[in-house]
C-alpha positions as CSV (number, residue, x, y, z in Angstrom):
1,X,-15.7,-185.6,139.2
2,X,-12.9,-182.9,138.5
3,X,-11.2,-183.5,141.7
4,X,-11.2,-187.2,141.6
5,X,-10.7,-187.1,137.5
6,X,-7.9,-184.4,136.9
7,X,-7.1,-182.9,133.7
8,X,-4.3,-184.9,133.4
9,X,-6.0,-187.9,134.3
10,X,-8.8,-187.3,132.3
11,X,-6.3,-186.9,129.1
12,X,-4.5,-189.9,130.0
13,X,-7.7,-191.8,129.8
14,X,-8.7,-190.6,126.4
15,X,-5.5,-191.6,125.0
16,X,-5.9,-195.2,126.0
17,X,-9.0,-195.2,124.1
18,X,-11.9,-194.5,126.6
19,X,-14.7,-192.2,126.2
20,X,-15.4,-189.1,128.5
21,X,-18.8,-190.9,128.4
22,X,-16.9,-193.5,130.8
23,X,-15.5,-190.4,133.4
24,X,-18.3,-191.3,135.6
25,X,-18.2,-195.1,136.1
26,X,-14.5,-194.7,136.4
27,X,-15.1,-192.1,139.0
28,X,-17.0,-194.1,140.8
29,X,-14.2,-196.6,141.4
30,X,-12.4,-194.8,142.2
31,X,-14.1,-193.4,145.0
32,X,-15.7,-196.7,146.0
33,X,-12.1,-198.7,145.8
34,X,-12.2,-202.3,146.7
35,X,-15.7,-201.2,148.5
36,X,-17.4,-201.1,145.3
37,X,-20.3,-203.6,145.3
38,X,-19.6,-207.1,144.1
39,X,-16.1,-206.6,142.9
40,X,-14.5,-207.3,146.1
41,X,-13.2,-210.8,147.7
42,X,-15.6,-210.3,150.9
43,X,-18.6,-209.8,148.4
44,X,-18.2,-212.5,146.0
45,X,-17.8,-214.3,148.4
46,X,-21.2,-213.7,149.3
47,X,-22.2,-214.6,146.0
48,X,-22.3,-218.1,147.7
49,X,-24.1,-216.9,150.6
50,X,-27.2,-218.6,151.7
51,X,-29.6,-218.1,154.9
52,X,-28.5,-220.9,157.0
53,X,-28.5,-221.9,160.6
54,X,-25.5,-220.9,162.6
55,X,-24.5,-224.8,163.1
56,X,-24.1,-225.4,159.7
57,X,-21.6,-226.0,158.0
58,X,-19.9,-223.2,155.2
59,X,-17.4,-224.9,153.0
60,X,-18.3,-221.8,150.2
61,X,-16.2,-219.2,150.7
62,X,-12.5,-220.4,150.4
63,X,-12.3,-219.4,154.1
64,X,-9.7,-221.1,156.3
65,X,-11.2,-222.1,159.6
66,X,-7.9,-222.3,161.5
67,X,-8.4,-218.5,161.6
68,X,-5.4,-216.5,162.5
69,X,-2.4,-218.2,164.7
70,X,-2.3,-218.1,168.0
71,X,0.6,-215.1,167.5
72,X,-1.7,-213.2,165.4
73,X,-4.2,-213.5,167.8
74,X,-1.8,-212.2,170.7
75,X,-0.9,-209.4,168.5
76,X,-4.4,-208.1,167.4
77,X,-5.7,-208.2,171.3
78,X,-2.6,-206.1,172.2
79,X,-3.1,-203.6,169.7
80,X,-6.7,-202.7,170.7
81,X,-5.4,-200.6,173.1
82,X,-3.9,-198.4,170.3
83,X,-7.4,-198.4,168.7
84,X,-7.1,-194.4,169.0
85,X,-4.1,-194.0,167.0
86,X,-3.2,-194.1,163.9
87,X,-0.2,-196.3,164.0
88,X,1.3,-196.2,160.3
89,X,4.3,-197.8,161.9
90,X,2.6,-200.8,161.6
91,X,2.0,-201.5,157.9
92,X,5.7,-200.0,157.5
93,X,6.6,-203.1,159.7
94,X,4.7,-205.8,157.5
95,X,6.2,-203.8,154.5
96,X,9.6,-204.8,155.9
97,X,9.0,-208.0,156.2
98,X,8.0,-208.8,153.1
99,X,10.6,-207.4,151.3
100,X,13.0,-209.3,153.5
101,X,11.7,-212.8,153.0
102,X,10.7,-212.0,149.3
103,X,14.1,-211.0,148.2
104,X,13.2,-207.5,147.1
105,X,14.1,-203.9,148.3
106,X,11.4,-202.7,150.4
107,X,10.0,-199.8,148.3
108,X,9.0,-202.6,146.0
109,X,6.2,-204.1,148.2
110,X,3.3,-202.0,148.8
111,X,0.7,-202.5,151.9
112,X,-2.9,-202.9,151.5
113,X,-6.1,-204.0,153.2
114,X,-6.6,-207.1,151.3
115,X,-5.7,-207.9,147.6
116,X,-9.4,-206.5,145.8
117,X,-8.1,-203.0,146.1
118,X,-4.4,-203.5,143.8
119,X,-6.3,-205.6,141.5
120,X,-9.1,-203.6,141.0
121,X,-6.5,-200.5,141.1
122,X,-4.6,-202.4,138.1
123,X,-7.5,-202.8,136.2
124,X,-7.8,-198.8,136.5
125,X,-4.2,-198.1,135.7
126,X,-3.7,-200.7,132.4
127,X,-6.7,-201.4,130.9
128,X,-8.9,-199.7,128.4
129,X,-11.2,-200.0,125.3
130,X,-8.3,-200.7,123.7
131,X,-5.8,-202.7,126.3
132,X,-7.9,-205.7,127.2
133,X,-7.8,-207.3,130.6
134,X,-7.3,-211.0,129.7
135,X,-8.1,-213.8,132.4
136,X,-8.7,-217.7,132.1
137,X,-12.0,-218.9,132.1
138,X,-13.0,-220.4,134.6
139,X,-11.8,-217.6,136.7
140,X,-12.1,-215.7,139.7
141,X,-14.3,-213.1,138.6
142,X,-13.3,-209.5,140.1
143,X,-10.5,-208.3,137.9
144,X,-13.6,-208.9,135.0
145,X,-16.1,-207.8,136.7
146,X,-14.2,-204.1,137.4
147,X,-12.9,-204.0,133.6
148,X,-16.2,-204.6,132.4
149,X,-17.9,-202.0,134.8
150,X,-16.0,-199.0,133.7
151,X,-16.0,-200.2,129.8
152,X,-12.5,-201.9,129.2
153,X,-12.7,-204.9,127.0
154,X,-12.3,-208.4,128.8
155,X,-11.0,-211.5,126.8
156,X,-11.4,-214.8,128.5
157,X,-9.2,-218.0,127.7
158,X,-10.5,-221.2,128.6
159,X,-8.0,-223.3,130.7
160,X,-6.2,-226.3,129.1
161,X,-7.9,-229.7,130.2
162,X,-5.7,-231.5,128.4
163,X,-3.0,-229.9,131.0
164,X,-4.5,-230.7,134.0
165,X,-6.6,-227.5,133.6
166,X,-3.4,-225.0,133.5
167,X,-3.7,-221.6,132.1
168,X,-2.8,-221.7,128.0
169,X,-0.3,-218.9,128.3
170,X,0.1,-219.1,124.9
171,X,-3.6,-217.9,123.9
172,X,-2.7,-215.9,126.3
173,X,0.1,-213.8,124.9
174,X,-1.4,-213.9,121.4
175,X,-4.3,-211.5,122.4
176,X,-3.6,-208.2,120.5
177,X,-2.8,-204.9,122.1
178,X,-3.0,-206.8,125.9
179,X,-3.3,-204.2,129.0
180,X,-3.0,-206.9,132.1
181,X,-2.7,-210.3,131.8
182,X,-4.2,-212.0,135.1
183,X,-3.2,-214.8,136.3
184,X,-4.3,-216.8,140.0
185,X,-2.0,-219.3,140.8
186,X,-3.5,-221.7,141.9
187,X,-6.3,-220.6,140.5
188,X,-9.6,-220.0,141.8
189,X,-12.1,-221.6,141.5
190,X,-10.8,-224.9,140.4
191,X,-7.3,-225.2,142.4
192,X,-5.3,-226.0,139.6
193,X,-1.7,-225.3,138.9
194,X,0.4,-223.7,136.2
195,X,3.7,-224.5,136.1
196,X,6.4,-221.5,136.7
197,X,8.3,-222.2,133.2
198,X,5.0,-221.6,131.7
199,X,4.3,-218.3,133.7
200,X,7.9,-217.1,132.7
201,X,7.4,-217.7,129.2
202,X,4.4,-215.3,129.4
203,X,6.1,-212.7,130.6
204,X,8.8,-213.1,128.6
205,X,6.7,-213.1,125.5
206,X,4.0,-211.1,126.0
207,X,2.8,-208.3,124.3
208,X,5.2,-205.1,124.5
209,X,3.8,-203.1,127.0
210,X,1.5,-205.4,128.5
211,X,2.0,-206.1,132.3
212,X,1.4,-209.8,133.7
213,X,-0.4,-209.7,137.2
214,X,0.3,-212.9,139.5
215,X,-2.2,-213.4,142.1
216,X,-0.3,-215.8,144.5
217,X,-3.1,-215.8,147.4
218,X,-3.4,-219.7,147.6
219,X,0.1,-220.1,146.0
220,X,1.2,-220.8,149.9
221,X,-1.3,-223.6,150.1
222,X,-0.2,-225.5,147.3
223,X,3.6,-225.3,148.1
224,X,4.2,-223.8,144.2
225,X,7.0,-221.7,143.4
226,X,6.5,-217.8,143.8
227,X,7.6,-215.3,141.5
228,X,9.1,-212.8,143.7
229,X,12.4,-213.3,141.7
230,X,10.7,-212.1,138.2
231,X,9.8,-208.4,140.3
232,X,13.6,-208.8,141.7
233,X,14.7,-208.6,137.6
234,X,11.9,-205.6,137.2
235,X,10.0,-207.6,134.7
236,X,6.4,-206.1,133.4
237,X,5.3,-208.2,136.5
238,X,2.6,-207.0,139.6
239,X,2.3,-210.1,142.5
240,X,-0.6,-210.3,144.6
241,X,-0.3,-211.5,148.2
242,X,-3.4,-211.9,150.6
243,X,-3.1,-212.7,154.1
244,X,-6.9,-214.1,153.8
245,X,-6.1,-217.7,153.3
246,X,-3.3,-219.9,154.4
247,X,-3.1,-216.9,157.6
248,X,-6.2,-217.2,157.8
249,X,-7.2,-213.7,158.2
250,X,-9.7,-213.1,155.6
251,X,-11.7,-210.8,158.1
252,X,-8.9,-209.2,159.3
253,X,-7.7,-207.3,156.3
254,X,-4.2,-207.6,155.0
255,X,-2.9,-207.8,151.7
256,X,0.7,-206.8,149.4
257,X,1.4,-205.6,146.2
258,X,5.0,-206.3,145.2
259,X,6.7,-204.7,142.0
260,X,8.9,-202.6,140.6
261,X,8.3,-198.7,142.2
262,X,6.8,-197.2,139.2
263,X,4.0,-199.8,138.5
264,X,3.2,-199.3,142.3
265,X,2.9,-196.0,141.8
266,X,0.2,-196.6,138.8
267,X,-1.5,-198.6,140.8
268,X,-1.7,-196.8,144.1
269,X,-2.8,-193.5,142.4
270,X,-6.3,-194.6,142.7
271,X,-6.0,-194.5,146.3
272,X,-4.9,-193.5,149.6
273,X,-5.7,-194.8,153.5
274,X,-4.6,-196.2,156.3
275,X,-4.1,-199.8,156.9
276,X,-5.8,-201.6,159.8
277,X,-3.9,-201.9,163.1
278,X,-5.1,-204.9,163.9
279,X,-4.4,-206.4,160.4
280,X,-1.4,-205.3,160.3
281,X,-0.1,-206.4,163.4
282,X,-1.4,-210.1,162.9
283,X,0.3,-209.8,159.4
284,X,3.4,-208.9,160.9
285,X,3.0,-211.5,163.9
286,X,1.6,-214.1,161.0
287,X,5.1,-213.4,158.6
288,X,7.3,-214.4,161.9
289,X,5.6,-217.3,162.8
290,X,8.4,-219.4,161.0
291,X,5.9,-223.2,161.2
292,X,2.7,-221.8,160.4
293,X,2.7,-222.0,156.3
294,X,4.6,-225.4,156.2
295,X,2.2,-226.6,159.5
296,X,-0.8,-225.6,157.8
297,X,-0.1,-226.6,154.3
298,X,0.3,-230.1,155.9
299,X,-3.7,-229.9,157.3
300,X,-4.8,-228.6,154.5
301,X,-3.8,-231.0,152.0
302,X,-4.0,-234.1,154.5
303,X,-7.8,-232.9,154.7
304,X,-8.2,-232.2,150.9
305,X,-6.4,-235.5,149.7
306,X,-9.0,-237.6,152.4
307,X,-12.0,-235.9,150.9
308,X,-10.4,-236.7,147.1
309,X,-10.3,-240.2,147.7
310,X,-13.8,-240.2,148.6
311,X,-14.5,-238.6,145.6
312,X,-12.9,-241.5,143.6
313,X,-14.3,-244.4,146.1
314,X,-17.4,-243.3,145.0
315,X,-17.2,-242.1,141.1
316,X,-17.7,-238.5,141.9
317,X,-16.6,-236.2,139.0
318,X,-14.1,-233.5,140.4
319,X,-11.6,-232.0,138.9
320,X,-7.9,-232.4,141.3
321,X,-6.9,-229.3,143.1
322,X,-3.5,-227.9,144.9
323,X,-5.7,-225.7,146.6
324,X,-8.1,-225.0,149.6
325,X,-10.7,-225.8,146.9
326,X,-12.1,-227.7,144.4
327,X,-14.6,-228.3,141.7
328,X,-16.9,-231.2,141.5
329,X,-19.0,-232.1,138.4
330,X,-23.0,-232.8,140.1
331,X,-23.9,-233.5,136.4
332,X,-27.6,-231.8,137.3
333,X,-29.2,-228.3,137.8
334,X,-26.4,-227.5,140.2
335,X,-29.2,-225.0,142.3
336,X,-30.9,-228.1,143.4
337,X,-27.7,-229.7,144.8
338,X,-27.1,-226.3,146.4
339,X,-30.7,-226.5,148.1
340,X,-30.1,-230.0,149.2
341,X,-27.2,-229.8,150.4
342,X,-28.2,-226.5,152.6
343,X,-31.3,-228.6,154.3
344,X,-28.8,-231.1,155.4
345,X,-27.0,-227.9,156.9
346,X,-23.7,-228.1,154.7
347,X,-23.4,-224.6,152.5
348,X,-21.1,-225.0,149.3
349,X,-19.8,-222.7,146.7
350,X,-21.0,-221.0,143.9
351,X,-21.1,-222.0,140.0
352,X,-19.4,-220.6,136.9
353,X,-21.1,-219.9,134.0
354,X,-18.7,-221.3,131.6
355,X,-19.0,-225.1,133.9
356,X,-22.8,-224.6,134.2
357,X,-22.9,-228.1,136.3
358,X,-19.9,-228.0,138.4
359,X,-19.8,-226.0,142.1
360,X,-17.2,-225.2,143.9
361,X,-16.4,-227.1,146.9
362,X,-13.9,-224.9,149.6
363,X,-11.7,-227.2,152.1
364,X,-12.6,-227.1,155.9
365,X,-11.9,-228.3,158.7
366,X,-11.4,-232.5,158.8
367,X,-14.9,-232.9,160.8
368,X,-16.4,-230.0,158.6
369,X,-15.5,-232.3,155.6
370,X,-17.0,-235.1,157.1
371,X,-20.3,-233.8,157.7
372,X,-20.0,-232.7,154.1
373,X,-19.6,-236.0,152.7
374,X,-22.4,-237.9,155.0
375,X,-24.5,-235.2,153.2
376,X,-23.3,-235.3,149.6
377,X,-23.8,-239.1,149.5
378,X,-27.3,-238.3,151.0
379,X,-28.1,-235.5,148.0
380,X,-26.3,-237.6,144.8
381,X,-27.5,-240.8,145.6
């Protein structure tokens, strides 16, 4: 534990208000990174998972089924050949062009292999005891799920219904002695917005020395502003990028961090590797395809809207989503919709404790969807 847990470190940890009792669990993260079991995007995902005939339909994981673009594609197959090498060229490359479309100098964006590993790596660097992580409830879970495991305190705020379900960034801001405030917009699981003026009130007005982490990984999808220009002012502000969603590369690996140099530097401490070559090159190849966000926003929402109005032809509860998902009230013992709807071969999403009867619906493909209706009519009727 002394080599991953120096003496400095280990003092630095004390002072923010953690035991030594804690050294190993943090230790363990550390070592594990965005590997560590159940905290990670690939394996909450699997939280969802069910045994289930190849042919069937999975509208669980938020997964795009476009897959990467036909550039990315090109890209990956070509670098194969390079499979021996190292290559760090290439997450130098996506590193560029981020910065250049994001408006900020490039040692403000940071490369990873996803998005799991900088949030969980936050989590590490501004949380404690004593510096709550807060997050909306309902939320996506792993930010939580890695405070709690190493013993920093969690406080959830429940979204606004009377605001179309928008975090209250208000609560939000009011919770004493704050460490990271996390917000996913849109937010996951229930693919609503909240609206920029409210996010830059929050970090305006948030506690001093708190910082406010933006996960923008469906933020393409919805067509909402992003908040590059608050790291461009060096704000108290850490953005999250994935390329998992609207690029469609969630088994790829490819993921950003953008902020000002120092909190980059807290965060990437924890860790040190190499980026995929394949990742990175369809990141790089995904960034210059200039149609494919606008292009597949367009079939993502045409698809989503078409299964909303079947929701309201036929009086389904659900709550309205800017997102590649959604939530739908079943108003039952949502495992038994989950088993019916697997026997007719369609495999949806998981539930959140804090909406014990609603289940997350993701958006696929227009004939995915369709088979996902015939059989949703079949289990609620």
């Amino acid at each position: 534990m002394a080599a991953i847990l120096n003496e400095k470190l280990q003092e630095e940890f004390v002072r923010r208000g953690f035991s030594r009792r804690n050294f190993g669990r943090i230790a363990a993260m550390i070592t594990a990174g965005a590997t560590l079991p159940f905290y990670n995007e690939p394996a909450l995902a699997q939280l969802s998972k069910r045994t289930a005939p190849e042919d069937s339909v999975f509208i669980n994981a938020n997964e795009n089924p476009l897959g990467p673009c036909k550039e990315a594609r090109e890209a990956v197959a070509r670098m194969i050949e390079f499979g021996g090498r190292y290559r760090y060229s290439e997450g130098d490359r996506v590193q560029t062009l981020l910065s250049e479309q994001e408006g900020v100098k490039r040692p403000y964006v940071r490369i990873f292999a996803g998005s799991s590993g900088p949030l969980h790596q936050a989590v590490l660097a501004f949380t404690s005891p004593t510096k709550p992580f807060v997050t909306c409830d309902p939320g996506y879970e792993a930010g939580e799920r890695a405070a709690r495991s190493f013993g920093a305190d969690v406080v959830r705020v429940p979204l606004m219904k009377d605001k179309g379900y928008a975090h209250d960034v208000k609560k939000m801001a009011a919770v004493a002695n704050a460490g990271l405030i996390y917000i996913a917009n849109p937010n996951n699981p229930t693919g609503t917005l909240t609206p920029a003026s409210d996010i830059e009130w929050l970090v305006a007005n948030k506690p001093a020395g708190a910082i406010v982490m933006i996960d923008e990984a469906y933020t393409h999808i919805s067509g909402a502003p992003f908040h590059s220009n608050l790291v461009a002012q060096d704000k108290d502000v850490v953005i999250l990028r994935t390329f998992s969603k609207i690029y469609g590369m969630a088994g790829l690996r490819a993921g950003a961090a953008i902020a000002r140099p120092d909190l980059l530097d807290q965060v990437s401490r924890f860790s040190s590797t190499m980026m995929p070559i394949t990742g990175m090159a369809a990141a790089s190849a995904s960034l210059e395809a200039k149609y494919l966000v606008p292009e597949r926003r367009k079939i993502i929402g045409d698809v989503r809207e078409n299964v909303f109005e079947f929701m309201e032809k036929h009086n389904f509860s659900y709550v309205k989503s800017q997102s590649n998902c959604f939530m739908v009230d079943v108003k039952r013992d949502p495992g038994t919709v989950d088993m019916a709807m697997a026997e007719q071969k369609v495999i949806i999403g998981r539930v959140w404790p804090s909406w014990p009867t609603h289940v997350r619906i993701s958006i696929g493909s227009q004939d995915e969807m369709n088979k996902f209706k015939a059989a949703f009519l079949k289990v609620m009727a």
